[in-house]
ZAKEPA-219640 format. One record per residue (C-alpha): residue number from 1; residue in one letter; x, y, z. Coordinates in Angstrom, 3 decimals. Each point is the difference from the previous one (the first is absolute). Layout:
N
+-----+------+----------+----------+----------+
| seq | type |     east |    north |       up |
+-----+------+----------+----------+----------+
| NUM |    A |        X |        Y |        Z |
...
+-----+------+----------+----------+----------+
//
This chain:
374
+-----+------+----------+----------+----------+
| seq | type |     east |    north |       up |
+-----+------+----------+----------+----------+
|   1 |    X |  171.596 |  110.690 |   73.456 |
|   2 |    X |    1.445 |    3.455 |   -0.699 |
|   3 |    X |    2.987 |    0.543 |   -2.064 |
|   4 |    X |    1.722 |    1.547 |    3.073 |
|   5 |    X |   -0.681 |   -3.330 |    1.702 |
|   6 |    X |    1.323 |   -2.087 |   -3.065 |
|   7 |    X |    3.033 |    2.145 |   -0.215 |
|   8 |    X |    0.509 |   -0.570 |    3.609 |
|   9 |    X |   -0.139 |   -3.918 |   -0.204 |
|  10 |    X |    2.374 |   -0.033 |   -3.054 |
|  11 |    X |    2.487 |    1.847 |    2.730 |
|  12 |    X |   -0.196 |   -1.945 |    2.430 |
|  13 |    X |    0.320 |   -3.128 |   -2.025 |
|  14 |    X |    3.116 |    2.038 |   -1.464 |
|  15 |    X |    1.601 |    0.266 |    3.495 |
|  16 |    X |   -0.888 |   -3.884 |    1.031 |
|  17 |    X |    1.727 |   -1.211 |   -3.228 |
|  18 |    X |    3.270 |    2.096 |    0.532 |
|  19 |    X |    0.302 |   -0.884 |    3.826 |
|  20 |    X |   -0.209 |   -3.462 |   -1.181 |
|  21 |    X |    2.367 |    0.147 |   -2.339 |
|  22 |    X |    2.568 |    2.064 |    2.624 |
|  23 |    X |   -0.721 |   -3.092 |    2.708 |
|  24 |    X |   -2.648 |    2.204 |    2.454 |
|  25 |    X |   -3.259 |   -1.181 |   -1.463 |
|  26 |    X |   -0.713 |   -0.958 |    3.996 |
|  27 |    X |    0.966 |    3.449 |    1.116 |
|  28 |    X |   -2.538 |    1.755 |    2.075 |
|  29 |    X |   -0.779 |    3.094 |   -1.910 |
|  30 |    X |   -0.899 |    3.245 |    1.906 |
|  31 |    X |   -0.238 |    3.340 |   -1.734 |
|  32 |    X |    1.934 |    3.179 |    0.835 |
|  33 |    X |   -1.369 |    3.254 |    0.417 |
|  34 |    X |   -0.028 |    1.810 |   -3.663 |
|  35 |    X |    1.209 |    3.203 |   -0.651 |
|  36 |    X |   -0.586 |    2.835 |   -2.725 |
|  37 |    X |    1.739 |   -2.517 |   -3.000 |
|  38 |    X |   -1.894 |   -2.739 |   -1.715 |
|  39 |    X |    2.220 |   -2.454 |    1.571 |
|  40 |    X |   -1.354 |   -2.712 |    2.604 |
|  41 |    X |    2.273 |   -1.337 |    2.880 |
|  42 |    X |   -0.925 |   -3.634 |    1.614 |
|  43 |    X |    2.041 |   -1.334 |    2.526 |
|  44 |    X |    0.728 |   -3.888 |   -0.336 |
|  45 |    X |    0.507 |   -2.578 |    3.247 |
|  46 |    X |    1.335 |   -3.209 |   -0.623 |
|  47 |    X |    0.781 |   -2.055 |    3.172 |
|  48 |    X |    3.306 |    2.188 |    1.637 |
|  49 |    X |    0.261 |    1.675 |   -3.619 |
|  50 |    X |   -1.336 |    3.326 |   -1.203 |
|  51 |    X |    0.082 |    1.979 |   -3.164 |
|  52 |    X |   -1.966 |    3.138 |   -1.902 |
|  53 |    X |   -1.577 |   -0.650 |   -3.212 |
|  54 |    X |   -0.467 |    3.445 |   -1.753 |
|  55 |    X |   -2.813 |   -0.141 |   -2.866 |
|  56 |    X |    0.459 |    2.612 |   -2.358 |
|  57 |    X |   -2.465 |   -0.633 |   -3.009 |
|  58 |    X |    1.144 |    1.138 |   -3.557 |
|  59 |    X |   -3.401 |    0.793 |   -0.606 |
|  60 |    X |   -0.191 |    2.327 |    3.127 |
|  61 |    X |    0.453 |    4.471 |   -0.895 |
|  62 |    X |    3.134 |    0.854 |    1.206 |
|  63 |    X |    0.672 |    3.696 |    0.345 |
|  64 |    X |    3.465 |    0.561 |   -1.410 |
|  65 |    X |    2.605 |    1.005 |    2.451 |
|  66 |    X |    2.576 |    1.581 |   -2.052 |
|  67 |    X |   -1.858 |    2.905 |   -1.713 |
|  68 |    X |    1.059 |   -1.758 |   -3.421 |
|  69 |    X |   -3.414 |   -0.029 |   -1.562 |
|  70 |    X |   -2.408 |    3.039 |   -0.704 |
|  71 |    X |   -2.868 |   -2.758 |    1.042 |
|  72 |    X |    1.283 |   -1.277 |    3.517 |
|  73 |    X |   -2.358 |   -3.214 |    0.053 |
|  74 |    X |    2.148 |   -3.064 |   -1.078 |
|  75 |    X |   -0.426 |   -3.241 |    0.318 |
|  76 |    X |    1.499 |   -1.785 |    3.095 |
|  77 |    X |    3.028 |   -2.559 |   -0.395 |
|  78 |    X |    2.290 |   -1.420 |    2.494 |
|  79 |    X |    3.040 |    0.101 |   -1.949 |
|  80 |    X |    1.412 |    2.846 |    2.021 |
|  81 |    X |   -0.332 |   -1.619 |    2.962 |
|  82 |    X |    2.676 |   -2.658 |   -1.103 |
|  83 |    X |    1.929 |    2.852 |   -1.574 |
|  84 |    X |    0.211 |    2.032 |    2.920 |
|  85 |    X |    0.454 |   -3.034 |    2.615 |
|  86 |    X |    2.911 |   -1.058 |   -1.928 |
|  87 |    X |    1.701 |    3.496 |   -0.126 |
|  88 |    X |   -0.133 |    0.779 |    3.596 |
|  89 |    X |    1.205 |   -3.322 |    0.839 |
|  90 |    X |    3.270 |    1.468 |   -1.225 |
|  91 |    X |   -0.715 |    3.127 |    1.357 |
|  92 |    X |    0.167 |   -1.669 |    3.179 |
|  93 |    X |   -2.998 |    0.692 |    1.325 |
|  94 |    X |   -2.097 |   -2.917 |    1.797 |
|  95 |    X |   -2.830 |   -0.718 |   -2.254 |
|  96 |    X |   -2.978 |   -3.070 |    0.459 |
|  97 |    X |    2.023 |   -2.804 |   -2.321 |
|  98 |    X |   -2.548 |   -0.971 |   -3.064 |
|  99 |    X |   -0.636 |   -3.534 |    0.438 |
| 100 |    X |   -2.037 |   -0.714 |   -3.396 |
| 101 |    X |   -1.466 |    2.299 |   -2.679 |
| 102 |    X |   -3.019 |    0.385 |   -2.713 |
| 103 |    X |    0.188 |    2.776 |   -2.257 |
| 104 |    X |   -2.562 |   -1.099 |   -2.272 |
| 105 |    X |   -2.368 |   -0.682 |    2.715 |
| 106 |    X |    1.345 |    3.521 |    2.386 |
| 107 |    X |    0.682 |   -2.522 |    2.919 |
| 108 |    X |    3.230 |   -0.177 |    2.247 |
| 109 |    X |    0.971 |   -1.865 |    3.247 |
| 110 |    X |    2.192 |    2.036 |    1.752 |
| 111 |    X |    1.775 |   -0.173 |    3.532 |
| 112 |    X |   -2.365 |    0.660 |    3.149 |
| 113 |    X |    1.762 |    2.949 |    1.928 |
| 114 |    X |   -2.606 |    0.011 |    2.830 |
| 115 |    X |   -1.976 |    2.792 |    1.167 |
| 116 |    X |    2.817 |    1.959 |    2.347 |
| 117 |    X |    0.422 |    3.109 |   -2.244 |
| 118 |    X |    1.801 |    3.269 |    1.274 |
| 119 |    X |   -4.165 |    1.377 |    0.433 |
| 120 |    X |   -0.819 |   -2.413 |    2.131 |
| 121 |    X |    3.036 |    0.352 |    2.137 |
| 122 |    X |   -0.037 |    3.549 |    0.050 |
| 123 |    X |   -3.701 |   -0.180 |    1.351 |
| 124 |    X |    0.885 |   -2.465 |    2.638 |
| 125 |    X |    1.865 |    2.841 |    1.621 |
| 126 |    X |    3.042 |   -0.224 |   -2.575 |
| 127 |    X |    1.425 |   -3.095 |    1.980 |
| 128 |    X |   -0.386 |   -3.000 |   -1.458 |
| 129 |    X |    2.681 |   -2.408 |    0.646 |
| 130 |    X |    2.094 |    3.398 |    1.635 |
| 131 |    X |   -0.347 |    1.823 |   -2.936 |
| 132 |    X |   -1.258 |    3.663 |    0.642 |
| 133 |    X |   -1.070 |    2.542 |   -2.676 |
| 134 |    X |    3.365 |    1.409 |   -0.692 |
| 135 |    X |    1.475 |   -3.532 |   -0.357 |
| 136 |    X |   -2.808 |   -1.012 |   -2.761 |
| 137 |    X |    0.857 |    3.577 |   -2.052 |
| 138 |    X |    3.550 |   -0.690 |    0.750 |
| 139 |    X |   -0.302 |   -3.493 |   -1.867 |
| 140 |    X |   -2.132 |    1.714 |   -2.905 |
| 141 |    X |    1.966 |    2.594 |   -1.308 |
| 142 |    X |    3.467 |   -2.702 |    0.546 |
| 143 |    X |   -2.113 |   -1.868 |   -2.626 |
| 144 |    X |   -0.036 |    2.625 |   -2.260 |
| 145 |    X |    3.488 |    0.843 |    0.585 |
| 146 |    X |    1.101 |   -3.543 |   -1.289 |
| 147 |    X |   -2.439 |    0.459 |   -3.082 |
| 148 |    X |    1.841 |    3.460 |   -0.992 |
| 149 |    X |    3.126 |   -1.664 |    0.537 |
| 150 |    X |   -0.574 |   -2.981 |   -1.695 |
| 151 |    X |   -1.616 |    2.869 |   -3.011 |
| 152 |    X |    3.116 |    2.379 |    0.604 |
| 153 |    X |    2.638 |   -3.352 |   -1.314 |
| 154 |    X |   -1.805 |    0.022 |   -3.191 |
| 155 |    X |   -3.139 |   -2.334 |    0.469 |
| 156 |    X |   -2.359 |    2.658 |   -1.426 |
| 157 |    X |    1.318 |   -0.443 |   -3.356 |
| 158 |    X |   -0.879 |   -3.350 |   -1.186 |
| 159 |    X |   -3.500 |   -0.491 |    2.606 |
| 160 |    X |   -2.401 |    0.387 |   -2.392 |
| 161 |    X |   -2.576 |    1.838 |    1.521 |
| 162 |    X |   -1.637 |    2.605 |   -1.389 |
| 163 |    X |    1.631 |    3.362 |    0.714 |
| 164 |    X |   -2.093 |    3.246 |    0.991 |
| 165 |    X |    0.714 |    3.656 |   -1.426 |
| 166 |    X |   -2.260 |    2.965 |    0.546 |
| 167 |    X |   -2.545 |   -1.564 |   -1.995 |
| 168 |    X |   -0.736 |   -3.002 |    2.264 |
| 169 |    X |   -0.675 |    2.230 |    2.146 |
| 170 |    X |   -2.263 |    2.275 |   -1.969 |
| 171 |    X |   -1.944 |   -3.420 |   -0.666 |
| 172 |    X |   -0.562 |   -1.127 |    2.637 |
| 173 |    X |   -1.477 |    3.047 |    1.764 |
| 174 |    X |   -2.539 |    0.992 |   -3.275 |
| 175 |    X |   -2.411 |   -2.382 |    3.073 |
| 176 |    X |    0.576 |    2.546 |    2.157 |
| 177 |    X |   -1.156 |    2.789 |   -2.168 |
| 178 |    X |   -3.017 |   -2.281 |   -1.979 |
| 179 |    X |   -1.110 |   -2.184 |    3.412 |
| 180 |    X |    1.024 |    2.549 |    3.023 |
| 181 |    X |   -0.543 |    3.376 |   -1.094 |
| 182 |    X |   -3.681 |   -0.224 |   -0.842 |
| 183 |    X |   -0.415 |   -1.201 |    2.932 |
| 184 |    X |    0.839 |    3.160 |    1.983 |
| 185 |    X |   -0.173 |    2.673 |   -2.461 |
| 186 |    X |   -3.896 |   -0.432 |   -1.329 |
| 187 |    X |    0.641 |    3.396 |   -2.278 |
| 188 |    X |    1.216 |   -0.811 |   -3.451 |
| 189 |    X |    1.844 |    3.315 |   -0.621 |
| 190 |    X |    1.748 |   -0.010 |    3.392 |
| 191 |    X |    0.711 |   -3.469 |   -0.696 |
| 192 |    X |    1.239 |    0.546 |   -2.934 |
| 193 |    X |    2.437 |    3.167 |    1.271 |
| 194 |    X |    1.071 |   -2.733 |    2.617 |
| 195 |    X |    1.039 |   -2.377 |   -3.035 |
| 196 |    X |    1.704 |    2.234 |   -2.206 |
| 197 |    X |    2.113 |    1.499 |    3.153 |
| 198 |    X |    0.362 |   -3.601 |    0.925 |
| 199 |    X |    2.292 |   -1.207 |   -3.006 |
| 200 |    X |    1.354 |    3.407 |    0.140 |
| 201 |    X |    1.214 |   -1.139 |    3.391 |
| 202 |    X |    1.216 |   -3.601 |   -1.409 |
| 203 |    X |    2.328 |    1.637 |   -2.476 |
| 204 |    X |    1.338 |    1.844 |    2.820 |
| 205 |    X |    0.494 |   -2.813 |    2.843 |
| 206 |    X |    0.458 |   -3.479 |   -2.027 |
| 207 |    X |    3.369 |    0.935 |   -1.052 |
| 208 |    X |    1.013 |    0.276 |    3.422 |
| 209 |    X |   -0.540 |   -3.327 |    1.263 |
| 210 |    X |    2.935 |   -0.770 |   -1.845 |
| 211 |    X |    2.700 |    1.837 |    1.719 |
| 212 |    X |    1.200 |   -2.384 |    1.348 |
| 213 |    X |   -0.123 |   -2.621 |   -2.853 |
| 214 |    X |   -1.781 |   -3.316 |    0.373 |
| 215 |    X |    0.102 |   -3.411 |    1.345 |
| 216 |    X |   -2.474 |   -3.565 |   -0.084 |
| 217 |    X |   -2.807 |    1.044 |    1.984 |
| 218 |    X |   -2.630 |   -2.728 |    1.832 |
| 219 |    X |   -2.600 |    2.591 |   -0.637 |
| 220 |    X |   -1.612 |   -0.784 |    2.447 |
| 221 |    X |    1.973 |   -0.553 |    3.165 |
| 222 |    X |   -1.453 |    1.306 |    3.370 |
| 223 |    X |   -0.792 |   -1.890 |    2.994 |
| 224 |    X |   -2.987 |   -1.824 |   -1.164 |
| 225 |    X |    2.750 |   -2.251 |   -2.294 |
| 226 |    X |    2.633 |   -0.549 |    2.685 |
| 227 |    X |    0.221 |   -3.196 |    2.428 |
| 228 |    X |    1.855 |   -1.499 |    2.650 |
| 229 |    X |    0.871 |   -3.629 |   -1.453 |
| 230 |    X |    1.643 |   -2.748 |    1.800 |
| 231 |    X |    3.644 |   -0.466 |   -1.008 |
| 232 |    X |    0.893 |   -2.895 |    1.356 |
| 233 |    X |    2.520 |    1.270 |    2.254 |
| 234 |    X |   -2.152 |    1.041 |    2.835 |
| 235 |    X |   -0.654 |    3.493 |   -1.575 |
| 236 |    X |   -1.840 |    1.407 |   -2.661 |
| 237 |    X |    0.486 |    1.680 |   -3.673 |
| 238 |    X |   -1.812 |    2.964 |   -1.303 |
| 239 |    X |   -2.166 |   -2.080 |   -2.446 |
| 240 |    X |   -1.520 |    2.208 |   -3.225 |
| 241 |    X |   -3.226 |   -0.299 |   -1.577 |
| 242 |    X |   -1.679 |    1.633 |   -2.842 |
| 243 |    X |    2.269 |    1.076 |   -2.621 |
| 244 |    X |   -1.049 |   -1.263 |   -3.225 |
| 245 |    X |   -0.526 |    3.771 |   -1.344 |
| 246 |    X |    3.817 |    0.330 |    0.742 |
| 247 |    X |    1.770 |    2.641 |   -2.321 |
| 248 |    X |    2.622 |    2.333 |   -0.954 |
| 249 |    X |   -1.161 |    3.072 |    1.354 |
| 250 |    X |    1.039 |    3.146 |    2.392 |
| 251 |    X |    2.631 |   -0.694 |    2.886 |
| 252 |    X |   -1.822 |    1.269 |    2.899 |
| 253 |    X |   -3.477 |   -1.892 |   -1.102 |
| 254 |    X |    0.195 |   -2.864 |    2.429 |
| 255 |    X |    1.194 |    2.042 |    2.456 |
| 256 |    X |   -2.493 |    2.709 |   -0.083 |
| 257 |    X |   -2.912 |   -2.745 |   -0.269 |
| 258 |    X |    0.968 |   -1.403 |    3.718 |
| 259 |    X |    0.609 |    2.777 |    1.555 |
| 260 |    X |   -3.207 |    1.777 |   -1.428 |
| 261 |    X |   -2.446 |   -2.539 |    0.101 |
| 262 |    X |   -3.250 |    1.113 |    0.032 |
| 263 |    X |   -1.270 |   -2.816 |    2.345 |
| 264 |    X |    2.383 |   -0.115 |    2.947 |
| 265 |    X |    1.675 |    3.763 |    1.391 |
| 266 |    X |    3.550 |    0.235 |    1.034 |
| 267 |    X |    1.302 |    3.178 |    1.958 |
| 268 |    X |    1.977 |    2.383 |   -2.193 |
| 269 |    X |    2.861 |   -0.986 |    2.434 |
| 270 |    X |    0.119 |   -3.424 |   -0.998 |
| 271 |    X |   -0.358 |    0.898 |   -3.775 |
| 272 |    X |    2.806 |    2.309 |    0.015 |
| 273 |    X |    2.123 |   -2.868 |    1.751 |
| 274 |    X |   -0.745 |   -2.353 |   -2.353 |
| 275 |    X |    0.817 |    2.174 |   -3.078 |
| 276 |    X |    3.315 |    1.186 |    1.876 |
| 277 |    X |    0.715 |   -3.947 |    0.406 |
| 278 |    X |   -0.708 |   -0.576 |   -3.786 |
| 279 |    X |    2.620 |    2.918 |   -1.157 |
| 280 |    X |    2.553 |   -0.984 |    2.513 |
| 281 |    X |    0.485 |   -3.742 |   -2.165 |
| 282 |    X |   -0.025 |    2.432 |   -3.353 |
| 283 |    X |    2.702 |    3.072 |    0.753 |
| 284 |    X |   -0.362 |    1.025 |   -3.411 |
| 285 |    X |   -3.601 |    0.942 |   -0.339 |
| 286 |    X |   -0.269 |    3.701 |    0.384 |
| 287 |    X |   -2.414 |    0.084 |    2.826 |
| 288 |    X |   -1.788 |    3.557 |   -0.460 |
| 289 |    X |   -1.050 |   -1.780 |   -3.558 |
| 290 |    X |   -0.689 |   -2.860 |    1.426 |
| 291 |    X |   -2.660 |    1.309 |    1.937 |
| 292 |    X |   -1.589 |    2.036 |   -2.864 |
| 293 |    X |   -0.099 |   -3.387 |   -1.737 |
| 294 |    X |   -1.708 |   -1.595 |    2.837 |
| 295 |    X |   -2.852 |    2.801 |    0.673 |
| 296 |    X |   -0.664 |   -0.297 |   -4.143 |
| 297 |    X |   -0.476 |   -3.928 |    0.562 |
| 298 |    X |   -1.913 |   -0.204 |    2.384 |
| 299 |    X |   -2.452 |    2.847 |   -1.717 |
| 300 |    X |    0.020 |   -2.320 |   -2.677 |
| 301 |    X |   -0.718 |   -3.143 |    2.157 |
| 302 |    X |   -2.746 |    1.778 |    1.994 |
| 303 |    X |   -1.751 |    1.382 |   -3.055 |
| 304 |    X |    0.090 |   -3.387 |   -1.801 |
| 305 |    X |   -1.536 |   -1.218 |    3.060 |
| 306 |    X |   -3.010 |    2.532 |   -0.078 |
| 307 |    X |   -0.670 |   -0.879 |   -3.296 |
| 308 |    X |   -0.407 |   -3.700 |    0.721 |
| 309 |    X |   -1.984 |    0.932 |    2.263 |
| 310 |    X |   -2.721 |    1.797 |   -1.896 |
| 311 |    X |    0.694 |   -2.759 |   -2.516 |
| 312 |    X |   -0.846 |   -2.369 |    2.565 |
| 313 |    X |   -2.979 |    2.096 |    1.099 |
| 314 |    X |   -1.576 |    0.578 |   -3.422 |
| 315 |    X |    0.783 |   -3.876 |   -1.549 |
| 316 |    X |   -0.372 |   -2.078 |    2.617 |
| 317 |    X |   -1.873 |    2.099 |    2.410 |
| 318 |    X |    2.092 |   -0.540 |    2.667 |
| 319 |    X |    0.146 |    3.028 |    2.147 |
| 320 |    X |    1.832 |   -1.265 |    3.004 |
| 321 |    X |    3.615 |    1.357 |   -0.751 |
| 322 |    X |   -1.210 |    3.331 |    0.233 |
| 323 |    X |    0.528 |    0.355 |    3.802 |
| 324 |    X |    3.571 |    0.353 |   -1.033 |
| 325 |    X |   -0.237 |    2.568 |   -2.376 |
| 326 |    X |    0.196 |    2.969 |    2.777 |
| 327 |    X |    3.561 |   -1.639 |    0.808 |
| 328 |    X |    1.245 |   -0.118 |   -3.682 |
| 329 |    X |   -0.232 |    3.606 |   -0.859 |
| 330 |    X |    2.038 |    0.245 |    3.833 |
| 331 |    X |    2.358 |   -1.343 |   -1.617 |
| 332 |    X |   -0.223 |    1.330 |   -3.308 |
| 333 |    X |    0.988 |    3.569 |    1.457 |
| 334 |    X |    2.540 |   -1.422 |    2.794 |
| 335 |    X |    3.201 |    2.235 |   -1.066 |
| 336 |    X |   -1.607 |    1.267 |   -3.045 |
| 337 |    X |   -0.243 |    3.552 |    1.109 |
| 338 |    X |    3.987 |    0.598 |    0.566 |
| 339 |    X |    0.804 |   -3.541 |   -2.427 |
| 340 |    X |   -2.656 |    0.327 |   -3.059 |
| 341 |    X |   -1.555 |    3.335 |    0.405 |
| 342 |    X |   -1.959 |   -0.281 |   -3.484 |
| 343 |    X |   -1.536 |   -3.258 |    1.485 |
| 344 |    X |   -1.248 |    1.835 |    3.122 |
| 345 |    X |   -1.354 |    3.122 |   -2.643 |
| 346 |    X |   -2.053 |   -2.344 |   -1.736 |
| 347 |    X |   -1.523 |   -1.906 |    3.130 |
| 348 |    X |   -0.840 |    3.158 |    1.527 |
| 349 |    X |   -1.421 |    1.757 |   -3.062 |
| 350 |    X |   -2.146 |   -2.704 |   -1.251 |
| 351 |    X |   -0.561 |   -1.883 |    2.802 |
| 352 |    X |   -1.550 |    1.082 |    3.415 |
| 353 |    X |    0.546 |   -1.688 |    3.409 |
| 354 |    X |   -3.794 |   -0.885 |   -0.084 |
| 355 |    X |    0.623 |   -1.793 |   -3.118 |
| 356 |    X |    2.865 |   -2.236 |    0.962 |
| 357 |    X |   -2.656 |   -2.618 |    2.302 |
| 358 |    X |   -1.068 |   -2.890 |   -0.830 |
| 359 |    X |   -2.984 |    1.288 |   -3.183 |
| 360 |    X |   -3.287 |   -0.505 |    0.725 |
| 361 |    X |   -1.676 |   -2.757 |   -1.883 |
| 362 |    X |   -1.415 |   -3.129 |    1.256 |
| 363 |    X |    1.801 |   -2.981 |    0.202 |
| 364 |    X |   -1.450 |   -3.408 |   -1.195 |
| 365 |    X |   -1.227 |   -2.760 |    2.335 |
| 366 |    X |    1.502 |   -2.912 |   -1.098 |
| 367 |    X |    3.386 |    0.978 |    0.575 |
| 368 |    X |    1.909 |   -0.216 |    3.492 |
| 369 |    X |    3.498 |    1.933 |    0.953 |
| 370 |    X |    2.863 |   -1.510 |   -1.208 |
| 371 |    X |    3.907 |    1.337 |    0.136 |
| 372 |    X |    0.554 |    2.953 |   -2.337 |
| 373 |    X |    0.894 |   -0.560 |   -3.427 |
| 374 |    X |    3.611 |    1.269 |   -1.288 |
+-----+------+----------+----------+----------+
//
């Protein structure tokens, strides 16, 4: 027996002994599809009753969110999944309820949403249950309207997540520079040139997704983590998934993650809509910095990304985000020539147009496609 397999059975026998202990050792247990975390999703049935278990080993390399740490690999811990469930409870925001809770063991039975999330209703034509695509992007950005309200009466000061300043930033994007760039600049000096111009860029831009101060941020909040959930009065609530990375960061960071997510494309029409429908709750917020604000996020989301994707790549061998690496540098220079005009120097001078597809290196077999990580 291999030490894999022994590590395995001590798991599983982990899992059996909490569902016992939370009533659902009888539960039908079917896993979910993973994604790029170390966290495992099984769905439970019991009789009429369902629930999620989410199995998040402390022994498990977690790759720290917040650009805290010069060495991103951490290890994993639930605890900010309570955290975070808690505060957007008060946020207002319809989260799955926690049912019961291991830290010690990284186990958690949580509330069982379902499987309608905005993706799948937006590829059913954008219509399920009368719902068309405006609707769902209607109902996200509302969401984030009640978070910034709910930040703007003075919740941000005692939520106790960790705050990001330039720095984060900077942090989390030395992937993109140590797991990315190789990957599409072979040539160590023009590499390096690409590098040094690169934080010369950073000093430049980071400051500026600032302008228009900062709010809780999800982190992660595109349509992949939004579902239609039953309400109990014959209609349904914009249910939220996926927000245990939750922090203090850049206003316009939620925002510019849904409507430039690299897997689903929305017409330029319907992103200017939704950013005029965002600034029409907030009168105050200078809209031409706005905007700046929300070109330097999302450079900073979409270059994140590209790193964790040549992390992805190069330590797990898992080559099968790359298809959406064309679309990420799309919308890394969306606006930039007119909105961040250093941002669209450096692309151009260090990168060419060949150079922004997927790299060429061969993926390994024992991995299948999965949802992009974030």
């Amino acid at each position: 027996m291999t030490g894999t397999t022994v590590e395995q059975g001590r798991r599983n026998a982990d899992r059996q002994d909490f569902l016992g202990a939370c009533g659902w050792q009888t539960a039908q247990v079917m896993p979910l599809v993973d994604d790029a975390s170390a966290r495992k999703y099984f769905r439970l049935e019991r009789k009429h009753d369902t629930a999620l278990l989410m199995d998040f080993p402390p022994s498990a390399i977690h790759v720290d969110p917040h650009g805290i740490y010069e060495n991103p690999e951490r290890p994993a811990s639930v605890e900010p999944v309570l955290k975070t469930t808690a505060l957007f409870e008060r946020a207002g925001w319809r989260v799955p309820k926690i049912h019961a809770s291991d830290v010690k063991r990284g186990l958690v039975l949580i509330e069982d949403f379902g499987d309608a999330t905005f993706t799948r209703a937006l590829q059913s034509g954008g219509m399920m249950d009368g719902v068309g695509q405006d609707g769902l992007y209607l109902r996200a950005v509302d969401q984030l309207i009640g978070l910034h309200r709910f930040c703007d009466a003075g919740a941000v000061a005692d939520c106790g997540l960790v705050t990001y300043r330039p720095d984060n930033f900077r942090r989390m994007l030395t992937s993109f520079k140590a797991d990315y760039l190789p990957l599409i600049i072979p040539d160590a000096q023009k590499r390096d040139a690409a590098m040094v111009d690169f934080d010369r860029l950073l000093d430049d831009v980071l400051p500026l997704c600032w302008r228009v101060g900062d709010a809780i941020i999800h982190r992660d909040y595109h349509v992949d983590n939004l579902m239609l959930v039953e309400n109990g009065d014959g209609g349904d609530d914009c249910g939220i998934i996926d927000f245990q990375d939750a922090a203090i960061a850049p206003r316009p960071y939620d925002l510019a993650s849904l409507l430039r997510d690299v897997r689903h494309d929305i017409s330029p029409d319907l992103e200017s809509r939704m950013k005029q429908f965002y600034l029409a709750a907030f009168p105050n917020l200078d809209h031409s910095d706005f905007e700046t604000s929300y070109i330097a996020n999302s450079m900073v989301r979409n270059f994140r990304i590209l790193g964790r994707f040549g992390w992805l790549a190069i330590k797990a061998g898992k080559t099968r985000y790359f298809d959406f690496i064309p679309r990420c540098w799309d919308l890394i220079l969306r606006g930039a020539v007119d909105g961040l005009p250093a941002l669209h120097h450096w692309v151009e001078t260090h990168i060419p147009y060949d150079a922004r597809k997927a790299p060429n290196i061969s993926p390994s077999p024992t991995h299948s496609n999965k949802k992009a990580p974030q």
